[in-house]
C-alpha positions as CSV (number, residue, x, y, z in Angstrom):
1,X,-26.8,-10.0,-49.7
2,X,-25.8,-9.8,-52.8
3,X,-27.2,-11.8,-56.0
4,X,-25.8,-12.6,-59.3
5,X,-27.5,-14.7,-62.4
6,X,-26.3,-18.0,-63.8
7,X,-27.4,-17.9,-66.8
8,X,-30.1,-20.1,-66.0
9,X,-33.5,-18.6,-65.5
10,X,-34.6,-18.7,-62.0
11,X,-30.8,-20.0,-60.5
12,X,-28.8,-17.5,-58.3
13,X,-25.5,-16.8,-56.7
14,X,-25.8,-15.7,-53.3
15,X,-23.6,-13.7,-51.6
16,X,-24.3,-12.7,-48.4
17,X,-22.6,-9.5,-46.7
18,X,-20.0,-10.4,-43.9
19,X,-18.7,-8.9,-40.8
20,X,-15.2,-10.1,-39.5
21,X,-12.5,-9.0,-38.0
22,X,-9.5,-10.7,-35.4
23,X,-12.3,-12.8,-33.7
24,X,-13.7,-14.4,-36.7
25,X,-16.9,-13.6,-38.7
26,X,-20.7,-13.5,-38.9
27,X,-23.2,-13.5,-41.4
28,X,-26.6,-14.3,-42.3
29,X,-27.2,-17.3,-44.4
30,X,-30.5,-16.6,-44.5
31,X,-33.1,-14.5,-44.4
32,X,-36.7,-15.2,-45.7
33,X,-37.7,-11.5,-46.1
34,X,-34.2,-10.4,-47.5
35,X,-34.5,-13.5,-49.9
36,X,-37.9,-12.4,-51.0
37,X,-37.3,-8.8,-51.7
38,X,-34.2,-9.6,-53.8
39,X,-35.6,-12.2,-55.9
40,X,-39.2,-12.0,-55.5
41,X,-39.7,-15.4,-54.3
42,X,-41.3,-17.1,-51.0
43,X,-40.0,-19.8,-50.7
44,X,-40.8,-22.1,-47.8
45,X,-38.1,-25.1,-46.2
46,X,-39.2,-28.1,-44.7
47,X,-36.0,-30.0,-44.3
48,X,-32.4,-29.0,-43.9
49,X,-29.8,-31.3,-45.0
50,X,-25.9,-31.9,-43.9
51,X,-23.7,-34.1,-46.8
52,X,-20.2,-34.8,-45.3
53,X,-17.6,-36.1,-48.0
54,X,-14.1,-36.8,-48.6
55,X,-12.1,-35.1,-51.4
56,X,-13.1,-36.8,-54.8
57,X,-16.8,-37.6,-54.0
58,X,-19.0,-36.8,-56.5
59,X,-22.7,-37.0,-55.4
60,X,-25.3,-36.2,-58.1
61,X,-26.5,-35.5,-60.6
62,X,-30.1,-35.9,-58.3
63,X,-33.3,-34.5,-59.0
64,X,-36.8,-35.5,-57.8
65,X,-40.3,-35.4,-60.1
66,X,-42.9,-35.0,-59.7
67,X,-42.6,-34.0,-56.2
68,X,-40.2,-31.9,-57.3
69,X,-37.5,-29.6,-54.8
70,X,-36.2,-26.2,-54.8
71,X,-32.6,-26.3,-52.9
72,X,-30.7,-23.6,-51.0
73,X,-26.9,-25.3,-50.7
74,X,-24.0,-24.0,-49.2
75,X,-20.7,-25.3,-47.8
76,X,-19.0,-24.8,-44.1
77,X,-16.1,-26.5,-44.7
78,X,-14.0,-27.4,-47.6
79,X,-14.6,-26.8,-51.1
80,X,-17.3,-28.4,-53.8
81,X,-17.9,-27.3,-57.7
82,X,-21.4,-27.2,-58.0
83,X,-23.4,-28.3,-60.6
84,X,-27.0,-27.8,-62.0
85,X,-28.6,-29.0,-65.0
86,X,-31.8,-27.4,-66.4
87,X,-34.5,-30.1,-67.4
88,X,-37.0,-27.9,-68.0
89,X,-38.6,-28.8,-71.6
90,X,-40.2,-25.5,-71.9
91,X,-36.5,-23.8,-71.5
92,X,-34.3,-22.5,-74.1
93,X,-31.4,-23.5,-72.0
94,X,-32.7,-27.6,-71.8
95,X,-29.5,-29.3,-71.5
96,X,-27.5,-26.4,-70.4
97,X,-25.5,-26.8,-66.7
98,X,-23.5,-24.2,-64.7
99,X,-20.8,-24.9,-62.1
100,X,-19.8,-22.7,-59.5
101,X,-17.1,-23.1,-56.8
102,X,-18.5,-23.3,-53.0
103,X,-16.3,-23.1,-50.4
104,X,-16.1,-22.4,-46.5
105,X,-14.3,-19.2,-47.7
106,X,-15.7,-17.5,-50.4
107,X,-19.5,-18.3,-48.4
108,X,-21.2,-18.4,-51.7
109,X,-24.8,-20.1,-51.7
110,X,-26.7,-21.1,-54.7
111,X,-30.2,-21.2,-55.2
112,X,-31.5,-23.9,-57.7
113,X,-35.4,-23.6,-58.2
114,X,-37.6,-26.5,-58.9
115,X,-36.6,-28.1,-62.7
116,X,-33.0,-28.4,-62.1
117,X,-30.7,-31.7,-61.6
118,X,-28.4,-30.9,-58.7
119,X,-24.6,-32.4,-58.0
120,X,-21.1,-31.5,-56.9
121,X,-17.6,-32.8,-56.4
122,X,-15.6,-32.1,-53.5
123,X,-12.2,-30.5,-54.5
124,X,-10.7,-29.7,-51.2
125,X,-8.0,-32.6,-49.5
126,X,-9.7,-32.0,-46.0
127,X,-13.1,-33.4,-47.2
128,X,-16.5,-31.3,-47.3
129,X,-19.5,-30.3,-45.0
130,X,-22.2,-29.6,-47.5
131,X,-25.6,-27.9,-46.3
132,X,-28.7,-27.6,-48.1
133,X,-32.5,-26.2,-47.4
134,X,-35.1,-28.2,-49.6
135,X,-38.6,-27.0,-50.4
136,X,-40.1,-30.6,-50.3
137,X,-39.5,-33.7,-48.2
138,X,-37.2,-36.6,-50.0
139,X,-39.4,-38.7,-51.6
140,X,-37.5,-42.5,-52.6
141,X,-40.6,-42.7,-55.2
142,X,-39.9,-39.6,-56.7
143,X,-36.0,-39.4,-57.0
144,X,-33.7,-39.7,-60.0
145,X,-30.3,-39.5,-61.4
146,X,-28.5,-38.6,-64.5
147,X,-25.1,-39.8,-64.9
148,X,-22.5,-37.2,-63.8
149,X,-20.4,-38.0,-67.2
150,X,-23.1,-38.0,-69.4
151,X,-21.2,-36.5,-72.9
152,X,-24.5,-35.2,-73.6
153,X,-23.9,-33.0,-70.9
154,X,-20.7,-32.2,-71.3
155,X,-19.8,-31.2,-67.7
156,X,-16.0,-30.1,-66.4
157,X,-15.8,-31.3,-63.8
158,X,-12.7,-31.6,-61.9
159,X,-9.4,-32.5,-64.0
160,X,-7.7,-32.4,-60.6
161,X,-9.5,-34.9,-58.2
162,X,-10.9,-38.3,-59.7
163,X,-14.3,-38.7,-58.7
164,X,-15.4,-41.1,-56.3
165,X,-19.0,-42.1,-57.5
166,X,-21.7,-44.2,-55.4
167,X,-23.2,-47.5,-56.9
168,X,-26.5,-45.6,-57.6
169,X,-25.3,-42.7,-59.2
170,X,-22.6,-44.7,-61.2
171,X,-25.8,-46.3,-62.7
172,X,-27.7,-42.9,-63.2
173,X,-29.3,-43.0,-66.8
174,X,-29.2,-40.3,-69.8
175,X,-30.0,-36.9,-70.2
176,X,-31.8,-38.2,-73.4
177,X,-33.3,-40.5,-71.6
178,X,-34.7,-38.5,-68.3
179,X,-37.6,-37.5,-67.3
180,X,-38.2,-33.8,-68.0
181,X,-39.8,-31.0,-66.3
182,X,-42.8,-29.4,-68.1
């Protein structure tokens, strides 16, 4: 596996190693001890989550506090752009968001610790299957959402697909206004 930095402290690209040839492929998605030894981390999942969408659909941008969740997210079919947001008060990149492009094909994962506000957009016309490993249980109490067009933020998302944004999330408040991570 390999692993590559966002820019964002404590945010990865994974990239695991994979085996193929005319039968199809195989590769790890995950392995706790090769995880460990390449970032240092333990990090323990208690749930495992499976988003289908249809091109367009924007979910996000989601984050829970104070029960707060470290995320492991990946896609099997179709493509997404990615998005995290560091709310971290204590960081010198506050504010500051990367997006990287999932996909089925490229098998990229990203790994988006605990302090981070967590969305994507499905880009591909076949819809998306969207997997990701959380650290903590989904707590109703503890959840909250940031606009996804917040100018603030200042995200690109996609000029190609119009999003297609839930109720809730379409009433997501500010960055300015959000409740930070220490």
């Amino acid at each position: 596996m390999q692993i590559t930095e966002t820019g964002l402290a404590g945010a990865l690209i994974l990239e695991p190693r994979r085996f193929g040839d005319a039968r199809g492929q195989f590769y790890e998605s995950f392995n706790a001890r090769t995880f460990a030894s390449l970032t240092g981390l333990e990090v323990q999942f208690v749930q495992d989550n499976h988003s289908t969408s249809a091109v367009g659909v924007l979910r996000g941008l989601h984050y829970q506090l104070p029960r707060a969740q470290g995320k492991l997210v990946r896609v099997v079919r179709g493509t997404v752009v990615d998005v995290i947001v560091d709310l971290r008060a204590s960081s010198p990149t506050l504010g500051r968001s990367v997006a990287v492009e999932l996909s089925a094909e490229n098998a990229l994962q990203m790994w988006i610790p605990e302090g981070f506000a967590h969305g994507f957009q499905v880009l591909s016309p076949e819809g998306a299957d969207f997997l990701y490993k959380t650290t903590d249980y989904w707590s109703a109490a503890d959840e909250h959402c940031i606009r996804w067009d917040d100018p603030d933020l200042g995200i690109a998302w996609s000029s190609v697909v119009a999003p297609i944004v839930s109720d809730k999330d379409a009433r997501g408040g500010s960055f300015r206004d959000a409740v930070k991570f220490p």
